[in-house]
N, C-alpha and C positions, 0 to 999 in steps of 0.2 A: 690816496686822496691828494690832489691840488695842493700847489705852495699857498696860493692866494686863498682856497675854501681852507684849509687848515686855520692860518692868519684871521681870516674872520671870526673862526667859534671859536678860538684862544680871548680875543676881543670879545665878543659876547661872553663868556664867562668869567674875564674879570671884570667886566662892567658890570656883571651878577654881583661883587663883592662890595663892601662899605667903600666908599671913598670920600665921607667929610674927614675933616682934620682930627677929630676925638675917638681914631681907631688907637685900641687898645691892645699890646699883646697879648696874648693868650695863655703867656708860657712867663714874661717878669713882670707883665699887669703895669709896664710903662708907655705912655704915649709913641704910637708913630709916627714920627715925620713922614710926610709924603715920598720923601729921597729914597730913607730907611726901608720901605715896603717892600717885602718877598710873601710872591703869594706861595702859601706849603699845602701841597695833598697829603693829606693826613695819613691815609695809603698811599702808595706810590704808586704812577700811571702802569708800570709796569706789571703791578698787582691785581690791576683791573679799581683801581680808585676814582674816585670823582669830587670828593669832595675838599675844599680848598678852603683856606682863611688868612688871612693877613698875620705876617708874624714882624720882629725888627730881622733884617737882613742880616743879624749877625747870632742872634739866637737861630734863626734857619738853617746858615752855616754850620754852628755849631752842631744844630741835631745830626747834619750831613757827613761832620766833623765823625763824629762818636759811633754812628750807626749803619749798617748798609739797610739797602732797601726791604731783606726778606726782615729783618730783624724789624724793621718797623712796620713791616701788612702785617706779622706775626702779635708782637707784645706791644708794639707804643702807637697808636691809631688813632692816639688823643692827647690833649694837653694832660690831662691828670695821669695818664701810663706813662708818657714823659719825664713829668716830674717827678716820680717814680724813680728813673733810673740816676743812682748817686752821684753820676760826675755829671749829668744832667742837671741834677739840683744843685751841687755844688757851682756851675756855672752859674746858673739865673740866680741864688745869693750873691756871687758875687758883680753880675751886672747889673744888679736891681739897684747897687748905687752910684751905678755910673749917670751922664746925662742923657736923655731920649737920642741925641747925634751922635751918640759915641759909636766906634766902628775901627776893630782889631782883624786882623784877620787870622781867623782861628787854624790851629793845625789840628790835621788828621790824626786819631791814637793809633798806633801801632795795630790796633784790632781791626783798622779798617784798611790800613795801609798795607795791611798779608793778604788781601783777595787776592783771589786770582786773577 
């Protein structure tokens, strides 16, 4: 497939997602800024996914932080299997009192850092 027909259905499918100002994350239930916005397949494209939702840019990192892709088409395909997983939860407690613009950039665990 084409650079430019690619580029187009990328665009039409986030134009498919919410985009007024009262999107809400999925995963600390705080406001997104427009800045902040990472769209997340809940499966990974490489797992054969499709579907997408708006999360904060730095809870997306994090999950990306913590997990590889089999581990999340496998066990975490949703916000509630996510928060599930302890250091999963343990992060969104503790960014749930930060402010909606806050943005660290998360490191890798060890667990993800040994792929191959």
């Amino acid at each position: 497939m084409g650079g430019r027909i690619r580029k187009q259905r990328l665009a039409e499918r986030l134009d498919a997602l919410p985009r007024s100002d009262d999107v809400v994350c999925p995963l600390c239930q705080r406001f997104i800024p427009p800045a902040q916005r990472d769209a997340h397949h809940w499966v990974p494209k490489s797992k054969g996914g499709r579907s997408t939702d708006w999360l904060h840019r730095l809870c997306h990192r994090q999950i990306h932080a913590l997990l590889n892709e089999t581990e999340l088409a496998r066990s975490y395909a949703s916000a509630e299997a996510l928060l599930s997983h302890p250091d999963m939860a343990r992060f969104v407690a503790w960014v749930k009192t930060k402010p909606p613009d806050f943005y660290e950039h998360p490191r890798k665990s060890r667990h993800v850092r040994r792929r191959p």
